[in-house]
N, C-alpha and C positions, 0 to 999 in steps of 0.2 A: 434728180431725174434729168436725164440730159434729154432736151425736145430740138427735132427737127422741124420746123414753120414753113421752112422754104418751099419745098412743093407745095403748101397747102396755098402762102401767099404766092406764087406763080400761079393760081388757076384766078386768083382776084389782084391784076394786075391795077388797075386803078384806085385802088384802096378808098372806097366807097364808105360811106357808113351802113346802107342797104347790107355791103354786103359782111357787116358784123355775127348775124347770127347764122348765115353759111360756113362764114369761117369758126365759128365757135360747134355746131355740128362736128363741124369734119375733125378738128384737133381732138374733137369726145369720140367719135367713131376711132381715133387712131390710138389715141393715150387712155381712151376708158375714163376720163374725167377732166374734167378743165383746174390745174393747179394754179396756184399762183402765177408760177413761172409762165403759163401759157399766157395767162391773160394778161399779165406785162408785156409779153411777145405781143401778142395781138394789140394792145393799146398802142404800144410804139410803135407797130405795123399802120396802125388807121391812126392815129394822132386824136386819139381822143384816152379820156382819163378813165384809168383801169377802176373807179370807182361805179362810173356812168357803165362800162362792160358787166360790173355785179348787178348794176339796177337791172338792165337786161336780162340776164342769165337766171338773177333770184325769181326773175318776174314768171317763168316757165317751167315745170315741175320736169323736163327732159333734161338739165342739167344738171348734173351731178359736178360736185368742190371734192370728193374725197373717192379713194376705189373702192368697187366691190365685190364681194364675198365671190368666191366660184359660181357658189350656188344664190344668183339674186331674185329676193323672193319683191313682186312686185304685186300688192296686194288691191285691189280695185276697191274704192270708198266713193263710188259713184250712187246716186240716189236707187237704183233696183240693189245694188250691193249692199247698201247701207241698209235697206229695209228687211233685206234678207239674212243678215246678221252678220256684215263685215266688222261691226264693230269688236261683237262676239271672238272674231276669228283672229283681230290683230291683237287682242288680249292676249290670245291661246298662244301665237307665234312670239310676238314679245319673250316667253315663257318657255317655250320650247326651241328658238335664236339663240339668247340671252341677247336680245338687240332692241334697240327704238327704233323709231323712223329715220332712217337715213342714215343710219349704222350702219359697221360693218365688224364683226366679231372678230376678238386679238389676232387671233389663228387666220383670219381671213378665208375661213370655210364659208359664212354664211351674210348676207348683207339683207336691209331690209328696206321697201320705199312702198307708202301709200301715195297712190294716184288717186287724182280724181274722176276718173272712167275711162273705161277700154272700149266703149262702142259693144259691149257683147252684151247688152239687159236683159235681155232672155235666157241668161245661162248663168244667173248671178248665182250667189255669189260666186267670184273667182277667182285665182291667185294666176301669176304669170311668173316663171322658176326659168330664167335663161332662153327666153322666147317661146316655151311650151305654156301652153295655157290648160289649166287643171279648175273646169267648171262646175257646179254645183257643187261648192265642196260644203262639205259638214266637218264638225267638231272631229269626228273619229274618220275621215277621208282624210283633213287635215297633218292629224297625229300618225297615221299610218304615212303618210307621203313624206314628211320629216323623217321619221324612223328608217324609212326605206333608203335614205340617202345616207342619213346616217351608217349604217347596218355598210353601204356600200364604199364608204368613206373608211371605214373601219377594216373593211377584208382587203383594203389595197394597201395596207400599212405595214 
């Protein structure tokens, strides 16, 4: 993967350590995940060791090492979520993916990340599919919202 840095390091001309996870943001906003290759860029950019950049990055559940799926199902395991039967639900998706956490399926149809909470506990539990948030879901809201993409994945073939 050939990465462009250079604008991103023109907006952090003083190459700060502060500003380590602005720049790690913006390369995930442009490349959709921090590869290797970024964060060697970025380490030789701020002079500090690409080791110390993974303690950072592992340290925050918004950074993603690998891409994902078109469809990224981003499944909320926050305590209203968890009581409400996230646990239940990542079973069911696991199964209906073929993914773990932080997979991303051969075909690169489908990817999978439990968070720790979205701020929405009144609406648990809830899955987040590409920025759309799909609240109170249940066991059979779940399987039909899979199926439906599926189904729609399938008529464009």
């Amino acid at each position: 993967m050939e990465i462009d840095t250079a604008q991103i390091f023109q907006k952090f001309p003083n190459r700060r350590r502060e500003d380590l996870i602005p720049i790690l943001q913006s390369t995930q906003d442009i490349h959709g995940f921090l590869s290797e290759e970024i964060v060697n860029a970025v380490a030789d950019y701020l002079e500090i060791s690409a080791n110390k950049i993974y303690g950072v990055a592992t340290f925050y559940d918004n950074f993603r090492f690998g891409p994902v799926g078109r469809y990224h199902f981003r499944l909320c395991h926050g305590t209203a979520c968890h009581v409400a039967g996230a646990a239940t639900l990542l079973k069911e998706l696991e199964k209906l993916l073929n993914v773990s956490d932080r997979e991303t399926d051969k075909k690169g149809l489908f990817s999978l990340e439990v968070v720790n909470c979205v701020g929405a506990c009144g609406l648990a539990p809830l899955i987040e599919i590409n920025d759309q948030f799909y609240t109170n879901i249940t066991l059979d809201k779940l399987k039909d919202l899979v199926g439906s993409i599926r189904d729609k994945e399938n008529s464009t073939l």
